[in-house]
C-alpha positions in Angstrom: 0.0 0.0 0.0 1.4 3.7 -0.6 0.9 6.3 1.3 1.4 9.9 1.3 2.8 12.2 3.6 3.7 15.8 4.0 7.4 15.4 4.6 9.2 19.1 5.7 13.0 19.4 6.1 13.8 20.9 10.0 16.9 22.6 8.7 14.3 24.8 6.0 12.4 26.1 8.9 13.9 25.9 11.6 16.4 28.3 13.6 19.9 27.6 14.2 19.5 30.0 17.2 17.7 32.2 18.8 19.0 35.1 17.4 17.9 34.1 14.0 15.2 35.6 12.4 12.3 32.7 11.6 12.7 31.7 7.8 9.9 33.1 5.7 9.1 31.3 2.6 7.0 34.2 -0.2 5.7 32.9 -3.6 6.9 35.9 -6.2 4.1 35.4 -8.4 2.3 38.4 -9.2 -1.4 37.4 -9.4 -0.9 36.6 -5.3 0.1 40.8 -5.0 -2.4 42.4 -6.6 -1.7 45.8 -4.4 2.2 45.5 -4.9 2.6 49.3 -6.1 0.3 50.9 -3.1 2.0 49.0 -0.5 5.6 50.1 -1.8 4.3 53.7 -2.1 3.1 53.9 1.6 6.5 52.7 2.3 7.9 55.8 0.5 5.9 57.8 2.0 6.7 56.3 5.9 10.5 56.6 4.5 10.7 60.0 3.9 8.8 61.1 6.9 10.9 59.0 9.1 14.4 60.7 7.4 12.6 64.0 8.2 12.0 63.0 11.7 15.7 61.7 12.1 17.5 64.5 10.5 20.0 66.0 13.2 23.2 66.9 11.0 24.9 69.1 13.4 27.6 66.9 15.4 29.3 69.2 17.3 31.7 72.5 17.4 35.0 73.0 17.9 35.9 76.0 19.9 39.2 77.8 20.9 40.3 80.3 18.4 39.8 83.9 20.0 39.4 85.4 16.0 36.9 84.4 13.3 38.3 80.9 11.5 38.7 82.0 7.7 40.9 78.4 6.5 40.3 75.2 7.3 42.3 72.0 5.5 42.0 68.1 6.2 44.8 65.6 6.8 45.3 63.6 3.3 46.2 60.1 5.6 44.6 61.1 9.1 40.9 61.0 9.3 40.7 62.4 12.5 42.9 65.4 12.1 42.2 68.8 11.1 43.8 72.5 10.9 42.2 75.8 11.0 43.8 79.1 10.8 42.6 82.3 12.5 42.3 85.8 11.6 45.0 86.7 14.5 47.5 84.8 13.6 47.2 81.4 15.2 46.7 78.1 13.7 45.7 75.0 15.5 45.8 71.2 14.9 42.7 69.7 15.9 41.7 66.0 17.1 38.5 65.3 15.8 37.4 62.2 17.8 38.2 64.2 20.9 37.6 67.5 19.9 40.2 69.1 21.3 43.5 70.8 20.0 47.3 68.4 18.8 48.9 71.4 19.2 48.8 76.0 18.5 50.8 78.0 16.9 51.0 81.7 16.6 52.4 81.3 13.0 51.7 85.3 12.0 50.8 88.3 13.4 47.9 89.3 10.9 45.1 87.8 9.4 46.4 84.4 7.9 44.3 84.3 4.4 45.6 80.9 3.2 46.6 77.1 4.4 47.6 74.2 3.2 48.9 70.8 3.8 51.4 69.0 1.0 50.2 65.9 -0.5 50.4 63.1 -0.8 51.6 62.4 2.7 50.8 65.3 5.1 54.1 65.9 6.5 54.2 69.7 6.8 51.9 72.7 5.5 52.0 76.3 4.1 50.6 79.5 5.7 50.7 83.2 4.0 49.3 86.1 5.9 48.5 90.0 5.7 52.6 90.3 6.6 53.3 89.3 3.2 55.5 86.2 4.1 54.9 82.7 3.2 55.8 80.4 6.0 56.3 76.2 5.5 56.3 74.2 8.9 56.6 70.5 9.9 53.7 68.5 10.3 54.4 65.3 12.4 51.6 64.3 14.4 53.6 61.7 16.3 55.8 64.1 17.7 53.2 66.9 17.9 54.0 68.0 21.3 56.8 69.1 20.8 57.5 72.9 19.8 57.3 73.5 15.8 59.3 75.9 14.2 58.9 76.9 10.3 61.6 74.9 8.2 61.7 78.6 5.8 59.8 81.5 5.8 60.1 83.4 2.5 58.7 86.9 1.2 57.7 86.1 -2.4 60.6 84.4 -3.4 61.7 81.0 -1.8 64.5 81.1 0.2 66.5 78.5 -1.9 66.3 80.4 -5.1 66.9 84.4 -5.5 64.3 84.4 -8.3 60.8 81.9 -8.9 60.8 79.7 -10.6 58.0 80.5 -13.0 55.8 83.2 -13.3 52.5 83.7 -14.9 50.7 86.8 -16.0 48.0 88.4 -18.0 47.9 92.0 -19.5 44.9 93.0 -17.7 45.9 91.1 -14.7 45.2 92.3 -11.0 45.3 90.5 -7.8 44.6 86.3 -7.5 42.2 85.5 -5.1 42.8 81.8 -4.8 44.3 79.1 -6.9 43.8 75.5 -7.1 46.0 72.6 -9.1 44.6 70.0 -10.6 44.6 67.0 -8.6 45.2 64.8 -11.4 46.9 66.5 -14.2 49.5 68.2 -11.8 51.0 70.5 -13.9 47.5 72.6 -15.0 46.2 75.2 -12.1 43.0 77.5 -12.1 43.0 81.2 -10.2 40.5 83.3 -9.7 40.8 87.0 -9.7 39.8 90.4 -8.6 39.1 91.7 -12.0 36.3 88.9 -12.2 38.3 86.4 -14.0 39.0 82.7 -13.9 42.4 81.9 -15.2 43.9 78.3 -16.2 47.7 77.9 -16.6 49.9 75.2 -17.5 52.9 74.8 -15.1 54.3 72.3 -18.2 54.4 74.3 -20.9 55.3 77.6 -18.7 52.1 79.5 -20.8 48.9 80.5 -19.6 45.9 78.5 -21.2 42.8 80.5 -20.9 40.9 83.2 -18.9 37.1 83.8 -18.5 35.7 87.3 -17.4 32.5 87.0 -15.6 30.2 89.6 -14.4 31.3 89.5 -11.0 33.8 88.2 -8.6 34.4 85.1 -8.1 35.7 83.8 -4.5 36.5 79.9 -4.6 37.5 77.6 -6.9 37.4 73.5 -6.5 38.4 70.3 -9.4 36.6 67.5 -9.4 38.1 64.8 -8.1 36.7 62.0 -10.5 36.3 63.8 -13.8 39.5 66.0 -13.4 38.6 68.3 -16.6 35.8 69.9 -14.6 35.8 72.7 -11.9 33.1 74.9 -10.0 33.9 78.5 -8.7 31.9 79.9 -5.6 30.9 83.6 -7.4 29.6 86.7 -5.4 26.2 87.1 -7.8 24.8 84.1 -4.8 25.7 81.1 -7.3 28.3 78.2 -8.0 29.0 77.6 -11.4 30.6 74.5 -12.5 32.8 74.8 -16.2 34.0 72.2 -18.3 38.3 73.4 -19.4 37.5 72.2 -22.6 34.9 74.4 -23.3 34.3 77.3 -21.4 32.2 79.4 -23.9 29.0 78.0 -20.9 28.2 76.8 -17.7 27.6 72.8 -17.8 25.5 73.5 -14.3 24.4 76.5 -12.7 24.1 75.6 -8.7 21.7 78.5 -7.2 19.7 78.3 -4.0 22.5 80.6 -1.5 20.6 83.8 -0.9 23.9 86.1 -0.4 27.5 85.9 -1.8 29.0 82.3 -2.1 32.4 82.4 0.2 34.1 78.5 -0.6 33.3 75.6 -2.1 34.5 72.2 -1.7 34.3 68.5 -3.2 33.2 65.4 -1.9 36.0 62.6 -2.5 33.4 61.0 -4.5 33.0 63.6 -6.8 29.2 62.8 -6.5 28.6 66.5 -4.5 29.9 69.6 -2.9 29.8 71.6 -0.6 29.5 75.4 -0.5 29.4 78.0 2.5 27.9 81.8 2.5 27.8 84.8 3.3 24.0 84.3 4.1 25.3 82.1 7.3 24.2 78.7 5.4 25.8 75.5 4.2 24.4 74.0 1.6 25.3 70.4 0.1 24.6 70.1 -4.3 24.6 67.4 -6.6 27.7 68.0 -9.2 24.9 68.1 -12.0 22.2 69.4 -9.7 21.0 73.0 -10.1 19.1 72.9 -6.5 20.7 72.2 -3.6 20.0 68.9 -1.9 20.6 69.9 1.9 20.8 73.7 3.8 22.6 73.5 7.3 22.3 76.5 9.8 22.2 77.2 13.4 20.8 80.3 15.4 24.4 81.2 16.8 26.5 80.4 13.5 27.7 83.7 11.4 28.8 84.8 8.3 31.2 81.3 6.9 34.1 82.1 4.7 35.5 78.1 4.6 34.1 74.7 4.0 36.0 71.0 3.7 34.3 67.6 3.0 36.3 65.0 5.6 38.1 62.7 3.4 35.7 59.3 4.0 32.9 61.9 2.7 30.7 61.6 5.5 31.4 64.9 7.5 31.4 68.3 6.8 33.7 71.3 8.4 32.8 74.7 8.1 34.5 77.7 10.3 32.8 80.9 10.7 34.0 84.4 11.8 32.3 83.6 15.5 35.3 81.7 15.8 34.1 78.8 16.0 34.5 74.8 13.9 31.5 73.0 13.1 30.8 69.2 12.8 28.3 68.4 10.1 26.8 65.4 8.8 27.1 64.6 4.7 23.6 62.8 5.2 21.5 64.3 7.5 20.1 61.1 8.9 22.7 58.9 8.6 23.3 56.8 12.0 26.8 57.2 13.6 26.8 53.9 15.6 27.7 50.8 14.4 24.6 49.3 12.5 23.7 45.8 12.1 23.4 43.7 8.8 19.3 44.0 9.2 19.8 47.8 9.4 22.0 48.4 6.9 19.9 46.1 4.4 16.3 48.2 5.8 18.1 51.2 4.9 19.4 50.8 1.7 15.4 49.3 1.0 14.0 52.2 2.1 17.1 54.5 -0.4 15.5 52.1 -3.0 12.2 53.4 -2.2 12.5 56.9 -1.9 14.7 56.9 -5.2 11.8 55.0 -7.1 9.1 57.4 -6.2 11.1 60.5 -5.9 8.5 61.9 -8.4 5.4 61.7 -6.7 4.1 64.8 -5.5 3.4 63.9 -2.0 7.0 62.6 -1.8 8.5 65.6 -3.7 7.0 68.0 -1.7 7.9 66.6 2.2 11.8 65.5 0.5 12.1 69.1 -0.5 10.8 70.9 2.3 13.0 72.5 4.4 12.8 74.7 7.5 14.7 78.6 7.1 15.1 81.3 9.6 12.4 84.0 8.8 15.3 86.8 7.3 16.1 84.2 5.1 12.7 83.0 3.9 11.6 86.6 3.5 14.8 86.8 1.9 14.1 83.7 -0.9 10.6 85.3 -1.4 11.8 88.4 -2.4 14.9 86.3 -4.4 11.6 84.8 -6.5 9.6 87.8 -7.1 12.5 89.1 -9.1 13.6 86.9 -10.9 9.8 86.2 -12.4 9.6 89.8 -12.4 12.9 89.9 -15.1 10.9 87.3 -16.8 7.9 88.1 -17.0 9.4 91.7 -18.4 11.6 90.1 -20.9 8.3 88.2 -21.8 7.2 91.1 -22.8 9.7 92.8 -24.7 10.0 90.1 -26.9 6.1 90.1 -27.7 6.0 93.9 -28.6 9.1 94.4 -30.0 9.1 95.3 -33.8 12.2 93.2 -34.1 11.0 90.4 -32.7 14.7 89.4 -33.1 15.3 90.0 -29.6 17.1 86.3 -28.3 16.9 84.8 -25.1 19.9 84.3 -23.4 20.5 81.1 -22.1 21.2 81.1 -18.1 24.3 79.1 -18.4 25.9 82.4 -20.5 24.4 85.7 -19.3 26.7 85.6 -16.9 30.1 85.4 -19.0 31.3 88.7 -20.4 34.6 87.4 -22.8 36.8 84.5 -23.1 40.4 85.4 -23.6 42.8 82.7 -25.1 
């Protein structure tokens, strides 16, 4: 006689521990889901609410300078270390993890307006001031206690050589702002300029390259780290603009959502994002081919910021201020900081899934994109709107009661150049 029995394998249901989640066995097919799109929409929808609800992207601050913080640069090797140089001179080596100082040095006795650590190892940086010396000092964090003295200081010319060694120059030059190499092609470097200009020069061939005059001054520049041939400059008209060295005739992005001058500007080691600070007491975070900015930061006591730096494992964010003060940001506003487990990790990137997949929705849109401003600055982003509808709506009209009607729109990524120069 045969019989039949309903025979189930222990080791397909059964825990190996207690730890263990029970084993859940789900047919795929689709007739059994018939509300398979609503239910993944709701989840969306609880997804974005709940990285809302866990936003907190301020860490912490790092306090000791006496004068507003106007430079700020990372350790290439060590996460956890950080300078910052003040307006009175004094330039400290920070511990991160700790939050509290390696080491200070007076280094000047005026306002120090640029720093800078040599790569690719770290082992000493560069300071120039208002006292019109450049001064180059050790950087060796195992023996950091110790009392640092500056292997040269030089005025304009090193103090190996009685001339530079090269030395680049327009006609209608004036004053560099700031200048930044390329961090893969070495030899080709990018100023900016008083006279509104953006300058590329090639250290190789001893010849400058090109230079682009904009309509106004333009205070920070940062390269890509991942697609070396583009750059984005932090400008005073409240917008970042991002250029391709190939072809600098337009923009390839124009980043605007800062509601006063943008001060600096930095990239994520990704190259996925930056980071720009202003003059409007904001940080905000864009996408490299993002007009609008993903993330603003801003606290009631924070002022005016004049420097930003993305940490080098691109998950924090440095910005100093002229209240003297460092502050610890968050790249993602609601990532955790504690270890997670393999569940959470695997609910989170889920949930990423989610909000990515429905990022169109209007319900969605509208709670991912909503973000909280003091009132001076919402007043201030009304009025920002108003006028720029206002120039539209007046060009508008030009154009439809013009006799010429020859009158061209000009493209946003171009009213803002005046010439190219090559």
């Amino acid at each position: 006689m045969k019989i039949k029995v309903i025979y189930r394998s222990r080791n397909e249901f059964a825990r190996t521990n207690q730890a263990e989640l029970p084993k859940i066995h789900r047919n795929p097919k689709p007739s059994l889901h018939p509300f398979e799109k609503p239910r993944e929409y709701t989840r969306a929808l609880a997804a974005v609410k709940i990285d809302s609800m866990f936003a907190k992207p301020f860490i912490g601050a790092l306090s000791g300078h006496l004068d507003g913080v106007y430079s700020i640069e990372k350790h290439p090797k060590n996460l956890s270390c950080l300078l910052s140089a003040s307006a009175d001179g004094e330039v400290k080596i920070w511990n991160v993890l700790e939050r509290n100082t390696f080491f200070s040095v007076q280094a000047h006795n005026s306002f120090i307006r640029g720093l800078t650590i040599s790569r690719p190892n770290g082992t000493s940086f560069l300071t120039c001031a208002d006292d019109r010396t450049i001064k180059h000092w050790p950087l060796n964090l195992e023996s950091i206690n110790q009392e640092i003295v500056p292997f040269s200081t030089f005025i304009t010319q090193s103090t190996l050589r009685s001339q530079p060694i090269q030395q680049f120059s327009w006609e209608t030059s004036e004053s560099t702002i700031s200048a930044k190499f390329n961090p893969v092609e070495h030899n080709i470097f990018a100023t900016t300029g008083s006279d509104n200009s953006i300058a590329l020069y090639d250290v190789k061939s001893r010849t400058p390259i090109r230079k682009l005059i904009l309509d106004n001054r333009s205070n920070s520049i940062a390269w890509n780290p991942m697609e070396a041939f583009n750059f984005t400059v932090a400008n005073e008209d409240n917008n970042c603009y991002t250029f391709d060295m190939r072809k600098m005739k337009e923009a390839l992005c124009v980043h605007m959502d800062h509601l006063s001058a943008v001060m600096d500007i930095d990239y994520s080691p990704t190259g996925k994002e930056f980071v720009s600070g202003s003059y409007d007491k904001t940080i905000r975070i864009f996408g490299y081919d993002s007009g609008r900015s993903k993330e603003v930061y801003h606290t009631r006591r924070m002022q005016k910021i004049f420097t930003v730096r993305y940490s080098m494992d691109a998950k924090f964010i440095f910005s100093g201020s002229d209240d003297a003060n460092i502050r610890i940001w968050k790249a993602r506003k609601s990532e955790p900081l504690i270890v997670t487990s393999r569940r959470e990790v695997q609910s989170m990137r889920y949930r990423n899934q989610l909000k990515q997949r429905y990022k169109n929705m209007p319900e969605i849109r509208r709670i991912a994109r909503h973000r909280h401003l003091p009132k001076i600055l919402y007043n201030l982003k009304k009025m920002k709107q108003e006028m720029i509808q206002s120039s539209r709506r007046k060009l508008d009209n030009i154009q439809k009661h013009s006799r010429s009607k020859k009158i061209k729109k000009i493209p946003a990524r171009q009213k803002f150049i005046v010439t190219e120069i090559k």
